[in-house]
MDAnalysis code that builds the backbone (N, CA, C; Angstrom):
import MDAnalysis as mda
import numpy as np

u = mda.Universe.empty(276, n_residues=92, atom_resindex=np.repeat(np.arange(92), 3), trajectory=True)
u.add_TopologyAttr("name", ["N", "CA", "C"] * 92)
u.add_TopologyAttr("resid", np.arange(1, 93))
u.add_TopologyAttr("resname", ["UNK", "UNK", "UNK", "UNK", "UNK", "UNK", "UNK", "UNK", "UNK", "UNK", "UNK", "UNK", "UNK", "UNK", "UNK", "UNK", "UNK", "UNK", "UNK", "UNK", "UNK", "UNK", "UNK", "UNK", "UNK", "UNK", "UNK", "UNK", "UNK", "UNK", "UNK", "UNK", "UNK", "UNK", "UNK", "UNK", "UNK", "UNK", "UNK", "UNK", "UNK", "UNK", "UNK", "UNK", "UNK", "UNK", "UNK", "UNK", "UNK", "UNK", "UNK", "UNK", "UNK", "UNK", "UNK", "UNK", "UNK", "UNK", "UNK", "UNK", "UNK", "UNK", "UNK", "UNK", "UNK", "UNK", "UNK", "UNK", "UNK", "UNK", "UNK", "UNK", "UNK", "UNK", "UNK", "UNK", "UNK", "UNK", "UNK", "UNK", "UNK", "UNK", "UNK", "UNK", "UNK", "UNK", "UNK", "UNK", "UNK", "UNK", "UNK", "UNK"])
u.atoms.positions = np.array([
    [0.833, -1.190, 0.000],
    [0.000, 0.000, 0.000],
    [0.870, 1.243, 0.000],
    [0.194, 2.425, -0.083],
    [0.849, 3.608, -0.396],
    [1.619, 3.604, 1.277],
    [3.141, 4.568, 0.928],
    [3.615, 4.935, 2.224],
    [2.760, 5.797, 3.160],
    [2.725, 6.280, 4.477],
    [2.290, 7.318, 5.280],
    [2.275, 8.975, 5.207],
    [1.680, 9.712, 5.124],
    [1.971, 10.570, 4.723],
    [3.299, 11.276, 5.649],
    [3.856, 11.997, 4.766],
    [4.988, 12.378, 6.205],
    [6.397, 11.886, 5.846],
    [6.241, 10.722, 4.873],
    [7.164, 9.951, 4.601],
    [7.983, 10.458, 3.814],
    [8.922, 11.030, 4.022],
    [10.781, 11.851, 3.169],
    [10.745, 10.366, 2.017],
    [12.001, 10.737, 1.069],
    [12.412, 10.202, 0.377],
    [13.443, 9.667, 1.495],
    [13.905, 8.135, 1.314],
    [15.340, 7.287, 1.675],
    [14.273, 6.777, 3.102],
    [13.419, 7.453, 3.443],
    [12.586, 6.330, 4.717],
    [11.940, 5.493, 4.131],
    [11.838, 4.321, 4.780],
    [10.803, 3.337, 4.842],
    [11.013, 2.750, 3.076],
    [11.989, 2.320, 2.462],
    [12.854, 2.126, 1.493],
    [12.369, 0.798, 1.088],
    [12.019, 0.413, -0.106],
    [11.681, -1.094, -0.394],
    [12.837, -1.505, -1.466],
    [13.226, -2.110, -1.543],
    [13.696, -3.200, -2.339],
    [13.019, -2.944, -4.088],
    [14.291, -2.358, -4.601],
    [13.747, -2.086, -6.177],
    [12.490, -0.516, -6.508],
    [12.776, -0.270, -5.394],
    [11.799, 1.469, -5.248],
    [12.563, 2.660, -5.668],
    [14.410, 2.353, -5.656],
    [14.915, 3.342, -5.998],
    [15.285, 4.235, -5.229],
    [14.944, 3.749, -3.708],
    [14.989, 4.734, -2.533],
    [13.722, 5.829, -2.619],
    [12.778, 5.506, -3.103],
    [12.019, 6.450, -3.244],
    [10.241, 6.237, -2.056],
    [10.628, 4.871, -1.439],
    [9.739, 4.561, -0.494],
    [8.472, 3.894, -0.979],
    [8.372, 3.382, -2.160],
    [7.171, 2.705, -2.628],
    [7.949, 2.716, -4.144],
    [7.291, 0.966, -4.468],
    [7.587, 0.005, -5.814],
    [6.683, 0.801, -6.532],
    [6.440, 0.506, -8.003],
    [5.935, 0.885, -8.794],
    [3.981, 0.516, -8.673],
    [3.800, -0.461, -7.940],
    [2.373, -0.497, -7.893],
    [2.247, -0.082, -6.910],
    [2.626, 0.153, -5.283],
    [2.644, 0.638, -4.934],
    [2.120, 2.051, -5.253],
    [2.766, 2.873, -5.720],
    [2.742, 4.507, -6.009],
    [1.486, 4.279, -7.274],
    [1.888, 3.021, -8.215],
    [0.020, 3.003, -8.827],
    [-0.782, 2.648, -8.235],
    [-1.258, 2.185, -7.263],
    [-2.067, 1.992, -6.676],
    [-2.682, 3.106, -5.609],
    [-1.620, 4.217, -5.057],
    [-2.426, 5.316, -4.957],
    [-2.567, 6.550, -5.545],
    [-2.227, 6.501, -6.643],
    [-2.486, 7.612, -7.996],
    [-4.106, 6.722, -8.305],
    [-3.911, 5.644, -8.575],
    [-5.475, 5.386, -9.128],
    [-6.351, 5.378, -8.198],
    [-6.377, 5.502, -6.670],
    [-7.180, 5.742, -5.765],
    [-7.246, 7.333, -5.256],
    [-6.222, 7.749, -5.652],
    [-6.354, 9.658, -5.854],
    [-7.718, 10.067, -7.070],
    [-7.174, 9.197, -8.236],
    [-7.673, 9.893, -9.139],
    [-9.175, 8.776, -9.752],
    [-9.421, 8.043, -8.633],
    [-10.522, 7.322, -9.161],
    [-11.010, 6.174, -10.115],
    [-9.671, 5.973, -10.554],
    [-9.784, 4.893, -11.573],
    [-9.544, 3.318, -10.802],
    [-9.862, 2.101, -11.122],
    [-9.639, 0.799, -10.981],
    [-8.172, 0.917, -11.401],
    [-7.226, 0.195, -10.667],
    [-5.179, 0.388, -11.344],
    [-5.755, -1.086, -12.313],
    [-5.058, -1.332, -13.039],
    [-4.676, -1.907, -13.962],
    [-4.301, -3.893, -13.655],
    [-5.130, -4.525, -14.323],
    [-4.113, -6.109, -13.581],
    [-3.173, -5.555, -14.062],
    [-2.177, -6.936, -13.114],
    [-0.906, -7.287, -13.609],
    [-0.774, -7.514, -15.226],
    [-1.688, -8.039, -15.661],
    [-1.356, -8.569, -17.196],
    [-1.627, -7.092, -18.238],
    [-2.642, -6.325, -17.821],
    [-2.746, -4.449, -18.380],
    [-1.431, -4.020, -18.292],
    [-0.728, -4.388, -17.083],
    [0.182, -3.152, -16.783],
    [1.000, -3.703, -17.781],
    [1.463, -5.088, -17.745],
    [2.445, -5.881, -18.643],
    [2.272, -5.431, -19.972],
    [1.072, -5.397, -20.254],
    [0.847, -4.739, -21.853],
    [0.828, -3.460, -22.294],
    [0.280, -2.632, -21.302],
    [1.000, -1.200, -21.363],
    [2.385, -1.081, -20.996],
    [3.125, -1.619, -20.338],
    [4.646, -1.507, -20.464],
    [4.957, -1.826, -22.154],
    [4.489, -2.710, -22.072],
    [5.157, -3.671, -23.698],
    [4.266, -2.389, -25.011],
    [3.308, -1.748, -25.041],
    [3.542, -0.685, -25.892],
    [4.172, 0.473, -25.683],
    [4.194, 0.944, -24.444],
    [5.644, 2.193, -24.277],
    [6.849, 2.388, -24.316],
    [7.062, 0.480, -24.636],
    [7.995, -0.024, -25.099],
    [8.437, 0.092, -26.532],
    [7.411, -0.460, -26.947],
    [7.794, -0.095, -28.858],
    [7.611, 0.757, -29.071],
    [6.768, 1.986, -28.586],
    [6.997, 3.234, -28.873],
    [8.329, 3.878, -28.659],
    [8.790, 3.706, -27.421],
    [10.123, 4.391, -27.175],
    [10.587, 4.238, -28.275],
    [11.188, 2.812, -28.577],
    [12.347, 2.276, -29.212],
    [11.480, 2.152, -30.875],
    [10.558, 2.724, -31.354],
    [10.540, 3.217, -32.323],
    [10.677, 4.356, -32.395],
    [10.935, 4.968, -32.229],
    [11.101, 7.125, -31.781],
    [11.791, 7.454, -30.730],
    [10.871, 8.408, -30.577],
    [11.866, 9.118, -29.225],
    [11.146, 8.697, -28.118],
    [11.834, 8.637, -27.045],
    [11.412, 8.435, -25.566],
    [10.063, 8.921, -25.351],
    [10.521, 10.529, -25.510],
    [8.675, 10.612, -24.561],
    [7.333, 10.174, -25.801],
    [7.747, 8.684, -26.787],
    [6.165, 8.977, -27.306],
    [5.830, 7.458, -26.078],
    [6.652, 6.791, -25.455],
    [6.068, 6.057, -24.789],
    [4.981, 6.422, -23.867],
    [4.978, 7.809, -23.022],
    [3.785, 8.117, -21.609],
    [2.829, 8.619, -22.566],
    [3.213, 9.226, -23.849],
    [2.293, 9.891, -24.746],
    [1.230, 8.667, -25.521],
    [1.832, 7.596, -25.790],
    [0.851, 6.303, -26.452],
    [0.506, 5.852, -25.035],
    [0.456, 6.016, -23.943],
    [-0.095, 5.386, -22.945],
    [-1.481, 6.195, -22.654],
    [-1.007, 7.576, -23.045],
    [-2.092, 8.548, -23.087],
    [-3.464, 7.950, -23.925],
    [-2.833, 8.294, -25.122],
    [-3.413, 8.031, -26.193],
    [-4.276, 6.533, -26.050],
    [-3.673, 5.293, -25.390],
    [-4.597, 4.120, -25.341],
    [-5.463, 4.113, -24.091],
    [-5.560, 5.215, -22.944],
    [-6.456, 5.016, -22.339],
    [-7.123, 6.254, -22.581],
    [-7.292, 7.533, -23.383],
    [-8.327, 8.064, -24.774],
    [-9.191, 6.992, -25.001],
    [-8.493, 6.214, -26.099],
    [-8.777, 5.386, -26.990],
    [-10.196, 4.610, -26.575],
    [-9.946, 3.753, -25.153],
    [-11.085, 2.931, -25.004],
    [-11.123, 1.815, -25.301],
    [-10.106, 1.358, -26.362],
    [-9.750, 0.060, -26.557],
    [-8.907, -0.786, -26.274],
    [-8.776, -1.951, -26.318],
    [-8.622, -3.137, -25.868],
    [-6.829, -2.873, -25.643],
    [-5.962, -3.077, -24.769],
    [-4.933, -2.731, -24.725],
    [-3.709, -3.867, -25.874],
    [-4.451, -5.008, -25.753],
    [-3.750, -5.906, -27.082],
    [-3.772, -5.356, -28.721],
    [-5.115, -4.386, -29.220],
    [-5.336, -4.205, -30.328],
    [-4.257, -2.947, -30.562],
    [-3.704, -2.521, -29.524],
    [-3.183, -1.257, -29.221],
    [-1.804, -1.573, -29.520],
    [-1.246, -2.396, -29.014],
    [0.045, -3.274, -29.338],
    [0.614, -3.367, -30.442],
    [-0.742, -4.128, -30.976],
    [-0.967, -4.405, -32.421],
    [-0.210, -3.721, -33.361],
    [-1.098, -2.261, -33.470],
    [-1.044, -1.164, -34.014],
    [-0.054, -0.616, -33.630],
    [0.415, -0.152, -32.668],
    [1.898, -0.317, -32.294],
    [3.082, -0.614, -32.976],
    [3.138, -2.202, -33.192],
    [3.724, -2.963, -33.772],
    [4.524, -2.620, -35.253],
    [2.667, -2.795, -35.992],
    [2.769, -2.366, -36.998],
    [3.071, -0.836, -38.002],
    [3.296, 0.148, -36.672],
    [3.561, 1.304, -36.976],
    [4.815, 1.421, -37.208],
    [5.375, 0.753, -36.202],
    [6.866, 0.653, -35.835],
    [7.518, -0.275, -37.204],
    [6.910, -1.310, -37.542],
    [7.419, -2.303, -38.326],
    [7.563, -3.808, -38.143],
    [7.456, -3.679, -36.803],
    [7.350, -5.053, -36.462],
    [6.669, -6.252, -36.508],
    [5.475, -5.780, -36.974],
    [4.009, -6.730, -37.237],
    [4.710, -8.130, -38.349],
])
């Protein structure tokens, strides 16, 4: 769960956090309870990693948070997203 409020950076330190006091679901898990949304399964997040992935490394860095944008716009299915992805890039 999210750290306490109060909590500095280098306290209360997990393992693979970066020193930053909370893992990556962690800190998603209370951004999506800030902001109201259900966080993502494990297998969403896996697939939104894996298109901000081929975005990066087809272009430049920031179109990865920008196609993450863009597929939860979208509304669709996060595999068809891949897809298209893919095939933008070349990889299909």
């Amino acid at each position: 769960m999210a750290s306490a409020p109060g909590v500095r950076v280098g306290q209360g330190e997990r393992e693979g956090s970066g020193g930053l006091g909370m893992n990556k679901e962690e800190w998603l898990a209370a951004f999506c309870a800030r902001v109201g949304v259900e966080a993502p399964s494990a297998e969403e997040a896996d697939r939104l990693l894996e298109l901000a992935a081929v975005a990066a490394h087809a272009s430049e860095r920031p179109a990865a948070p920008l196609a993450c944008w863009v597929a939860g716009r979208s509304g669709r299915p996060v595999d068809e997203l891949v897809r298209a992805a893919r095939e933008i890039s070349g990889e299909s």
